[in-house]
MARVO-115599 format. One record per atom (N, C-alpha, C, CB): residue in one letter; atom name; x, y, z. Coordinates in Angstrom, 2 decimals, m for minus. Glycine has a CB too. Layout:
voke / pado / xx / yy / zz
a / CA / X / Y / Z
...
# end
This chain:
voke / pado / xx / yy / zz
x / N / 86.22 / 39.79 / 11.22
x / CA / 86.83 / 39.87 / 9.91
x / C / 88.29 / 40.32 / 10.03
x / CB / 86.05 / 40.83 / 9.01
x / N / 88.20 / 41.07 / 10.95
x / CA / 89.69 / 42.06 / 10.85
x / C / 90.93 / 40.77 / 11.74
x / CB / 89.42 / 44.17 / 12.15
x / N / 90.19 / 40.12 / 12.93
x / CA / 90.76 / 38.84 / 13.48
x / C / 91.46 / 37.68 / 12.43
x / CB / 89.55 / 38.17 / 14.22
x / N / 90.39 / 37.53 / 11.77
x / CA / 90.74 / 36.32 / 10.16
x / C / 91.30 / 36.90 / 9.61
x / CB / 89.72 / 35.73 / 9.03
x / N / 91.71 / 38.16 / 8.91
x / CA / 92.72 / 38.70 / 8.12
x / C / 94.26 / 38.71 / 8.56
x / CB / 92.31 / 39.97 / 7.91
x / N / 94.22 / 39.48 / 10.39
x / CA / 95.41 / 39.32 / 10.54
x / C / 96.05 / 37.86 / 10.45
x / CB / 95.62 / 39.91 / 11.61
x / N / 95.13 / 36.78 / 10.78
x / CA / 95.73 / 35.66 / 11.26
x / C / 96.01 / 34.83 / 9.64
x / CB / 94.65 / 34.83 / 12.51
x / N / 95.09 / 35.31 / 8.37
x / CA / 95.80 / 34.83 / 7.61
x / C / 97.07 / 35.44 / 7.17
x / CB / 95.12 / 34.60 / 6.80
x / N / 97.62 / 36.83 / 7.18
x / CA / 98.51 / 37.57 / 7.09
x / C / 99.72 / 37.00 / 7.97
x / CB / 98.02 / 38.81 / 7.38
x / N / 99.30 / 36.60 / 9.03
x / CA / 100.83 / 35.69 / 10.06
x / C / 100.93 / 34.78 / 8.90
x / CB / 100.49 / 34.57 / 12.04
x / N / 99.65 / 33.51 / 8.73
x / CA / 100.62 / 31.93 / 8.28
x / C / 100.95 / 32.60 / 7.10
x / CB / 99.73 / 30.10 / 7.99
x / N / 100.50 / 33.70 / 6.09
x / CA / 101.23 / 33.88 / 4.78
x / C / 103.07 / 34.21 / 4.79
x / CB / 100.40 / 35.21 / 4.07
x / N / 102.99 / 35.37 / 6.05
x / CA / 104.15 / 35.54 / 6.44
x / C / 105.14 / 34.88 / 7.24
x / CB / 104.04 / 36.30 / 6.77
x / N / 104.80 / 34.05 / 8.24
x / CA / 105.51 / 32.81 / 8.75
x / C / 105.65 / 31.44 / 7.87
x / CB / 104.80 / 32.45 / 9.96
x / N / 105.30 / 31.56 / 6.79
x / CA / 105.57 / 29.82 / 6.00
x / C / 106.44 / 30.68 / 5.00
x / CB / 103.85 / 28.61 / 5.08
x / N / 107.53 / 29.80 / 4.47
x / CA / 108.50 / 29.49 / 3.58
x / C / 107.42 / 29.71 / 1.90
x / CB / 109.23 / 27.69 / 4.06
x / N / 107.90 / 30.31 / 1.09
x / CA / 106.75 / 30.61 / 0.09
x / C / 106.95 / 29.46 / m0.90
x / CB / 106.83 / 32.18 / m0.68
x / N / 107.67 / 28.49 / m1.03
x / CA / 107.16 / 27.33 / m0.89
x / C / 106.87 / 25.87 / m0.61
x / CB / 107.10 / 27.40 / m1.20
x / N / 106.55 / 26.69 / 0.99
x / CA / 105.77 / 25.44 / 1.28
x / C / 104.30 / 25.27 / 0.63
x / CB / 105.62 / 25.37 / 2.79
x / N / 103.71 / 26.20 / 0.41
x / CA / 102.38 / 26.45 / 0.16
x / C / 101.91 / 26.23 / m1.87
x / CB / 102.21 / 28.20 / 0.87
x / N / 101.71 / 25.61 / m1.95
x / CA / 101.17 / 25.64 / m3.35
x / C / 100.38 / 26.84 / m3.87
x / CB / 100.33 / 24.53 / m3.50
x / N / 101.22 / 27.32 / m5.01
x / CA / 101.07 / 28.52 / m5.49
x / C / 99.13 / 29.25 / m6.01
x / CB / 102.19 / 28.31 / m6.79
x / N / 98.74 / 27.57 / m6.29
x / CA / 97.56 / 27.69 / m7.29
x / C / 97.20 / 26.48 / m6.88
x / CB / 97.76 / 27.92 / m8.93
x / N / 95.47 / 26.37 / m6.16
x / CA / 95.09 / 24.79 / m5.48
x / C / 94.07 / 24.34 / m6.84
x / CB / 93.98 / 24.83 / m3.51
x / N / 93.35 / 23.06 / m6.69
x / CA / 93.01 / 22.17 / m7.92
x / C / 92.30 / 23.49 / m9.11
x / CB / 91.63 / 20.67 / m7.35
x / N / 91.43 / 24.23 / m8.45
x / CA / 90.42 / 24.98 / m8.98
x / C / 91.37 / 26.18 / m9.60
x / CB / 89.24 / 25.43 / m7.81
x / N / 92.42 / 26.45 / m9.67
x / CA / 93.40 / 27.25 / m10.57
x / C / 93.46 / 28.74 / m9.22
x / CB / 92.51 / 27.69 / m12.64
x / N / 93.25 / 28.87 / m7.89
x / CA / 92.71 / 30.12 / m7.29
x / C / 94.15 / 30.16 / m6.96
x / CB / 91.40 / 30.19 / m6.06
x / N / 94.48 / 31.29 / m6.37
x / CA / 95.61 / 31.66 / m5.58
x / C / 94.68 / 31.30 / m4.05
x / CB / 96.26 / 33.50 / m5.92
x / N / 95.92 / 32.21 / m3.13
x / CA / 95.33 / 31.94 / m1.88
x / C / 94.42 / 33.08 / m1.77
x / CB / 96.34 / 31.81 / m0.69
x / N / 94.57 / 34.63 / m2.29
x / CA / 94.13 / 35.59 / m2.32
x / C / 92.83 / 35.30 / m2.62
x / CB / 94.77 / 36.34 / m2.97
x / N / 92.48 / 35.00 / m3.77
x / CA / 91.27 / 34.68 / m4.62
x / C / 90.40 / 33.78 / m3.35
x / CB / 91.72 / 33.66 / m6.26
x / N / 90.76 / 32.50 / m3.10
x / CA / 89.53 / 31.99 / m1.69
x / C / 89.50 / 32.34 / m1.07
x / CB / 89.31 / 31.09 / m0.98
x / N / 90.59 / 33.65 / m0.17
x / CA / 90.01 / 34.38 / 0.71
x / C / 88.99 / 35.26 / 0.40
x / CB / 90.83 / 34.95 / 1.24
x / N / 89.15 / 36.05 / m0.47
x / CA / 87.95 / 36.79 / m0.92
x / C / 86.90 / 36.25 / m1.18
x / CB / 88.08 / 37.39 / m1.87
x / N / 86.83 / 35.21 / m1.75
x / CA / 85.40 / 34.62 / m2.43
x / C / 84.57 / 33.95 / m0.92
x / CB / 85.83 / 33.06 / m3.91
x / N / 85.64 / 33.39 / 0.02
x / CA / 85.09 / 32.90 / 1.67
x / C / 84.09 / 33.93 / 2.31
x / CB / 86.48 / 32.83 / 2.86
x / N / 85.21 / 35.34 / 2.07
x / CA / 84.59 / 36.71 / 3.03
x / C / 84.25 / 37.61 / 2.50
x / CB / 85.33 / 37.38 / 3.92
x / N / 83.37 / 37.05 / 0.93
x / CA / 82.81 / 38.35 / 0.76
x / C / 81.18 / 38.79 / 1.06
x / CB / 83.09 / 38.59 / m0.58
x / N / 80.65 / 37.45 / 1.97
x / CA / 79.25 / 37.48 / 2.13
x / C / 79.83 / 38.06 / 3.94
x / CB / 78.18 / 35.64 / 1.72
x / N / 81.04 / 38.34 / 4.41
x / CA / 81.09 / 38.79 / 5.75
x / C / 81.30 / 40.22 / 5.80
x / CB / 82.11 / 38.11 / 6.50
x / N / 82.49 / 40.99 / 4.41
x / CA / 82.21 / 41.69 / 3.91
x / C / 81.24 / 42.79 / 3.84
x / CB / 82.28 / 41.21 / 3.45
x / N / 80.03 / 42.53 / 3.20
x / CA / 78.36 / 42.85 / 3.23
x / C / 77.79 / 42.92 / 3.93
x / CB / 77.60 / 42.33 / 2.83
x / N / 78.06 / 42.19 / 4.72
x / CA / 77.33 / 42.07 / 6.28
x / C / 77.95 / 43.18 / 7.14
x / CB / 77.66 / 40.47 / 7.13
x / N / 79.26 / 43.18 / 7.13
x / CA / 79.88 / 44.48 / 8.04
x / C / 79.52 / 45.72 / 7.02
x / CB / 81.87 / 44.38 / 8.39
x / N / 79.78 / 45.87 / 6.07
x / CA / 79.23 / 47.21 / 5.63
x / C / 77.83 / 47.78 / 6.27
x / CB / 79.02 / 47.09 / 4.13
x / N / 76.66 / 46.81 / 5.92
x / CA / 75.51 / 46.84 / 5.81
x / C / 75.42 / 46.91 / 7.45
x / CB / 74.87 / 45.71 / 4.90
x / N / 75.98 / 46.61 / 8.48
x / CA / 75.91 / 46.91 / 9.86
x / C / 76.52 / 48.10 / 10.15
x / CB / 76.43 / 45.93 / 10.64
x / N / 77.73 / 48.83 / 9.42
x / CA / 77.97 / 49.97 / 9.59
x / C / 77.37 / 51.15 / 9.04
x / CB / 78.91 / 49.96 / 9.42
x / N / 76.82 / 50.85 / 7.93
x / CA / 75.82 / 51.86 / 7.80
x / C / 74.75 / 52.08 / 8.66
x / CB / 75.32 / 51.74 / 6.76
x / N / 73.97 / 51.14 / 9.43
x / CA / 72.93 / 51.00 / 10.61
x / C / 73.70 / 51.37 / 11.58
x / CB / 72.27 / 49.60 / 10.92
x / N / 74.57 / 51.52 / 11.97
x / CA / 75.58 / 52.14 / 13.32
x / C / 75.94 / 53.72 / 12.95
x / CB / 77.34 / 51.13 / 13.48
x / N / 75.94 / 53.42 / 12.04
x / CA / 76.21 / 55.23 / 11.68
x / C / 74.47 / 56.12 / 11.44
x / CB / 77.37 / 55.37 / 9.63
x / N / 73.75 / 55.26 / 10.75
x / CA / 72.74 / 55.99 / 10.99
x / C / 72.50 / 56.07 / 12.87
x / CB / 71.51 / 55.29 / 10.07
x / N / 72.06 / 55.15 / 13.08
x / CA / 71.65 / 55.57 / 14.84
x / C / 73.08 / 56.18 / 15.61
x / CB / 71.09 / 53.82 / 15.93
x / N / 73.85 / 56.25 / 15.75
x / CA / 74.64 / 57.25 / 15.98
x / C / 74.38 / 58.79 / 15.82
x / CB / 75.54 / 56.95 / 15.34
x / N / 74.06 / 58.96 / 14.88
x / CA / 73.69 / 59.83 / 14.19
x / C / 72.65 / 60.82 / 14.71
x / CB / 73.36 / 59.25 / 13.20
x / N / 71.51 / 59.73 / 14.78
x / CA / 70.18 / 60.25 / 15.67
x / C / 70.37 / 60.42 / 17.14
x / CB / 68.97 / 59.22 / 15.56
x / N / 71.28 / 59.41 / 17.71
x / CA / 71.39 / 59.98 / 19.35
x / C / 72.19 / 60.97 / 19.23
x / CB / 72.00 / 59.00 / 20.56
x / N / 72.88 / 61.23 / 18.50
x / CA / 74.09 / 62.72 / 18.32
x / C / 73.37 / 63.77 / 18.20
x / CB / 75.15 / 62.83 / 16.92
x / N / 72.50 / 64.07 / 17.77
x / CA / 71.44 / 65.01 / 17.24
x / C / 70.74 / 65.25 / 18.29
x / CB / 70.56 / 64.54 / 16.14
x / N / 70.05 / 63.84 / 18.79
x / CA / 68.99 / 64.26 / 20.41
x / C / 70.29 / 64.63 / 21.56
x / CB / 67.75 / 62.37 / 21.24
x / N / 71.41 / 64.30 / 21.43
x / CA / 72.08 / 64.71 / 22.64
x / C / 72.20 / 66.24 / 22.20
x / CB / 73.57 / 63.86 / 23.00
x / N / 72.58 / 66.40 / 20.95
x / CA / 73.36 / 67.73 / 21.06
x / C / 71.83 / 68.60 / 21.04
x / CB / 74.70 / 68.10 / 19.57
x / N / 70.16 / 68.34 / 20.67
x / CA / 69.32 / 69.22 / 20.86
x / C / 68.98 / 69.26 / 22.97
x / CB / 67.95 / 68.69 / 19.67
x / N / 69.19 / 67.89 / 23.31
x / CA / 69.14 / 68.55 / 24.89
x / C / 70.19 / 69.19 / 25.55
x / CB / 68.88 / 67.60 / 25.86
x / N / 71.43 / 69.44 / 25.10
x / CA / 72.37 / 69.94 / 25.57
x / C / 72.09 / 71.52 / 25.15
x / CB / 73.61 / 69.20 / 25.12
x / N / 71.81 / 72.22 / 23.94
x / CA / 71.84 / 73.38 / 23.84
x / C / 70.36 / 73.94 / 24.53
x / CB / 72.16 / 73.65 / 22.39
x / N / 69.29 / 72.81 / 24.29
x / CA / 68.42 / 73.58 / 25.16
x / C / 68.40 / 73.50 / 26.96
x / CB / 67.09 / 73.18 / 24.63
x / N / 69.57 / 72.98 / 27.49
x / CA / 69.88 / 73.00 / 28.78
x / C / 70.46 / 74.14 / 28.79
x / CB / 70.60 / 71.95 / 29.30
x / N / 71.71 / 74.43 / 28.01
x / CA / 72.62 / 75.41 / 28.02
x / C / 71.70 / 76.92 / 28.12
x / CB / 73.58 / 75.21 / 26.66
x / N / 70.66 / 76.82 / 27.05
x / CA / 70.10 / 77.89 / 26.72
x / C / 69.30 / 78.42 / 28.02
x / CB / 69.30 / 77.63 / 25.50
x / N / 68.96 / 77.00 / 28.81
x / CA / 67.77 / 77.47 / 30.13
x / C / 68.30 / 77.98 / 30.77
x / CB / 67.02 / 76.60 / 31.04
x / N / 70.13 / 77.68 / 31.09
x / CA / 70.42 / 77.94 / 32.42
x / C / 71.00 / 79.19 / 32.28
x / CB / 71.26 / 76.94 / 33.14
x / N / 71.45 / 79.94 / 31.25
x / CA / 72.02 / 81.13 / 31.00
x / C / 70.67 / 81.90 / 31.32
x / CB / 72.74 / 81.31 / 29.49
x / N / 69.98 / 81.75 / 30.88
x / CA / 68.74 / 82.70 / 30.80
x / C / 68.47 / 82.57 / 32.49
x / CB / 67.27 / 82.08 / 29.60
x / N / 68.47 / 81.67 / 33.09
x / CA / 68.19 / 81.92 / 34.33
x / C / 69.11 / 82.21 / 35.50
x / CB / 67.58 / 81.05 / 34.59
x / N / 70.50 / 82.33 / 35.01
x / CA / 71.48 / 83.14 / 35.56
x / C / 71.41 / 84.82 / 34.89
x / CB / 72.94 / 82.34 / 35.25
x / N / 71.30 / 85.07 / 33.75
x / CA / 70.90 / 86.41 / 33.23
x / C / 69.74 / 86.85 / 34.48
x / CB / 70.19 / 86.29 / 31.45
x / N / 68.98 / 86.34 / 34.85
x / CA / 67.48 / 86.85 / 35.47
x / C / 68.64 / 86.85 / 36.92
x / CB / 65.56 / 85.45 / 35.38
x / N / 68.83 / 86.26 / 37.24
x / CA / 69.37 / 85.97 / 38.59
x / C / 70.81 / 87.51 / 38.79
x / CB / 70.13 / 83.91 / 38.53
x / N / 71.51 / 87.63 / 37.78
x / CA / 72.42 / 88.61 / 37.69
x / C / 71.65 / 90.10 / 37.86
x / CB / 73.17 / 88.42 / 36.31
x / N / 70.63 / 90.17 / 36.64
x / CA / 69.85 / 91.40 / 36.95
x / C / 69.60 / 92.23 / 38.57
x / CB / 68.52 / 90.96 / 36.44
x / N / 68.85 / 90.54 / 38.79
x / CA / 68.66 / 90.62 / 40.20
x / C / 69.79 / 91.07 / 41.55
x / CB / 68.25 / 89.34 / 40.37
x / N / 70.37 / 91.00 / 41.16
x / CA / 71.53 / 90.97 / 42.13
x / C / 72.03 / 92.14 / 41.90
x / CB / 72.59 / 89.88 / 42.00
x / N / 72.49 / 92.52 / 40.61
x / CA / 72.81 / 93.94 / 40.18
x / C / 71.99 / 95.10 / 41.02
x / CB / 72.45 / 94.09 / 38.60
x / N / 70.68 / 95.04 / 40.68
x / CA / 69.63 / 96.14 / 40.89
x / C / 69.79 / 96.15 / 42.80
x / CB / 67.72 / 95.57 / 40.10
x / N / 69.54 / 95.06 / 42.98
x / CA / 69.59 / 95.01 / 44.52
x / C / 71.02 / 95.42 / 45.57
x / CB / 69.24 / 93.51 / 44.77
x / N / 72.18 / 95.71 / 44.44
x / CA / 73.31 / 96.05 / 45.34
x / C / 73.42 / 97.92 / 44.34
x / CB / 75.07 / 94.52 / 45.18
x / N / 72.61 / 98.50 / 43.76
x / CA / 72.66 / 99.19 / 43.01
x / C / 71.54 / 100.12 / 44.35
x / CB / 72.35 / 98.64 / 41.38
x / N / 70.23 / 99.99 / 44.54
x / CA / 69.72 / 100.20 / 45.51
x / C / 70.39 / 101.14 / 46.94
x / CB / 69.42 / 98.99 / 45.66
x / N / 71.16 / 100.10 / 47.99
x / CA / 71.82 / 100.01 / 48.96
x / C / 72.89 / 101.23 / 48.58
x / CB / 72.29 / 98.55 / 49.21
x / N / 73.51 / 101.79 / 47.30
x / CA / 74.34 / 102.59 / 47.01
x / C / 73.54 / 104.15 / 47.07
x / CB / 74.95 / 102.10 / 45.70
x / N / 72.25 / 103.80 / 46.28
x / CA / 71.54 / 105.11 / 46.12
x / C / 71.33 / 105.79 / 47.64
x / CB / 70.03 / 104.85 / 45.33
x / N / 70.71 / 104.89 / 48.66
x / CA / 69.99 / 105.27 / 50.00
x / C / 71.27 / 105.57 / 50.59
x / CB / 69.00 / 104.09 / 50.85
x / N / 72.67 / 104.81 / 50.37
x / CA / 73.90 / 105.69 / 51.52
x / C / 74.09 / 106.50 / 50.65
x / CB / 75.48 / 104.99 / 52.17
x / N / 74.34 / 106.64 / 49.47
x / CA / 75.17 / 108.43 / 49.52
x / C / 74.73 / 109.72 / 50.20
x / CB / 75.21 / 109.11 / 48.08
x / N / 73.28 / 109.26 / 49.80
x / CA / 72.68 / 111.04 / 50.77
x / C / 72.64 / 111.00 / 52.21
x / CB / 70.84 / 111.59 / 50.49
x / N / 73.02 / 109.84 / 52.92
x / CA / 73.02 / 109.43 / 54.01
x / C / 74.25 / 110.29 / 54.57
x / CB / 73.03 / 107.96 / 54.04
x / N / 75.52 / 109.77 / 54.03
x / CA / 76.68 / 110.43 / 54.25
x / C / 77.21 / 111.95 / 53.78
x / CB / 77.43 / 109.59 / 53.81
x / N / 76.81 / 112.58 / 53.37
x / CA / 76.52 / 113.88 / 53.14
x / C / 76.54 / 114.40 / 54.46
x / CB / 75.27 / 114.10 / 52.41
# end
């Protein structure tokens, strides 16, 4: 649609305004049969962008629910892992001080 628009927008703007007959047998401008040509293409692109935006929509949602529950696993299992590490270099401090005394 957006292809056919620009390209009627060139010959409107590249022809001499008049070369072109203002008003053809049926009384239309040029405006008027373009619209009346593309308005069943029109409908069709709407009606496909609303179906693109809905499913968009839904994979946006499942991405962003596996992403926070990834996020959520791996903190929690670096939290466990930090503890760990803490306590175990916390340890090694208690047994040398009375050592060095």
């Amino acid at each position: 649609m957006q292809l056919e628009f620009k390209w009627y927008e060139f010959i409107k703007e590249s022809m001499p305004r008049h070369f072109f007959p203002r008003y053809n047998n049926l009384g239309q401008t040029l405006e008027d049969v373009f619209t009346d040509t593309h308005m069943d293409l029109v409908r069709n692109g709407g009606e496909w962008l609303g179906k693109t935006f809905e499913s968009c929509s839904i994979v946006a949602a499942l991405i962003a629910t596996v992403a926070f529950a990834n996020s959520a696993t791996v903190l929690k299992g670096v939290k466990q892992d930090m503890l760990a590490l803490q306590f175990s270099k916390s340890i090694p401090r208690l047994t040398s001080s009375p050592s060095h005394c």
